[in-house]
C-alpha positions in Angstrom: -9.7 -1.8 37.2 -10.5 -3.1 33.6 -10.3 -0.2 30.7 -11.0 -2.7 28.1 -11.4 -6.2 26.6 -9.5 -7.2 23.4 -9.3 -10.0 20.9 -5.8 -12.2 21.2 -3.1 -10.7 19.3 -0.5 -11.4 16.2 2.9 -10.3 18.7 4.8 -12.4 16.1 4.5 -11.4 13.2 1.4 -11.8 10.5 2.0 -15.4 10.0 2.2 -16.5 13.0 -0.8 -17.4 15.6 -2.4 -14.8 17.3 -1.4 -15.3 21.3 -3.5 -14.5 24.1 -2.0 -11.0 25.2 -2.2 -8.8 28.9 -2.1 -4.7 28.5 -1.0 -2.5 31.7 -0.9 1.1 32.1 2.8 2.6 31.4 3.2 4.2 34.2 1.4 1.5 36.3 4.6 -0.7 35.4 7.2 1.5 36.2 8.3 1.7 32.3 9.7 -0.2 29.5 12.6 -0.4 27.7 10.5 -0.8 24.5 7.3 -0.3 23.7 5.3 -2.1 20.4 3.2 -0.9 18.3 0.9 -2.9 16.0 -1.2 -0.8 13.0 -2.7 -1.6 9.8 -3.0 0.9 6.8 -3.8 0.6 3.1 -0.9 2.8 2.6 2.8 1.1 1.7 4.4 0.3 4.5 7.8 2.6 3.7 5.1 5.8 3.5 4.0 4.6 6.7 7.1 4.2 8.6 8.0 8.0 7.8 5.5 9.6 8.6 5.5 7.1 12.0 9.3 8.3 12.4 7.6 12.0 12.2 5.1 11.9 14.9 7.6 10.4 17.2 10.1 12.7 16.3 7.2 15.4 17.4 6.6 14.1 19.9 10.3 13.5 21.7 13.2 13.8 19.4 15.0 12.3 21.7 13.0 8.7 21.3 14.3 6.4 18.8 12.4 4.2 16.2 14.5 1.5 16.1 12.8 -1.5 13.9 10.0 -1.2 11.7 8.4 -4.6 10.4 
């Protein structure tokens, strides 16, 4: 099944090419030991990694935000 087609993606970094990239459902592929997560915001990017660190935390407190780029 096919949720969705998207452009290639910039997994390295903003300076770097964008690479050709494959999505699969979480549970489809049994779990990961770490999952990415790519955003863009006019906001600095310190104001945005709280508040990211607070809906995780929400979320699961037990699920850690380890590196923020």
């Amino acid at each position: 099944m096919i949720a969705g087609v998207v452009g290639d993606v910039k997994t390295s970094g903003l300076a770097a090419a964008a690479e050709p990239t494959i999505y699969f459902p979480y549970r489809q592929v049994g779990g990961l030991p770490e999952i990415g997560l790519v955003m863009r915001s006019p906001l600095e990017a310190g104001v945005i990694a709280n508040e990211l660190r607070k809906v995780v935390a929400a979320l699961d407190r037990n699920q850690p935000v380890a590196t923020i780029q």
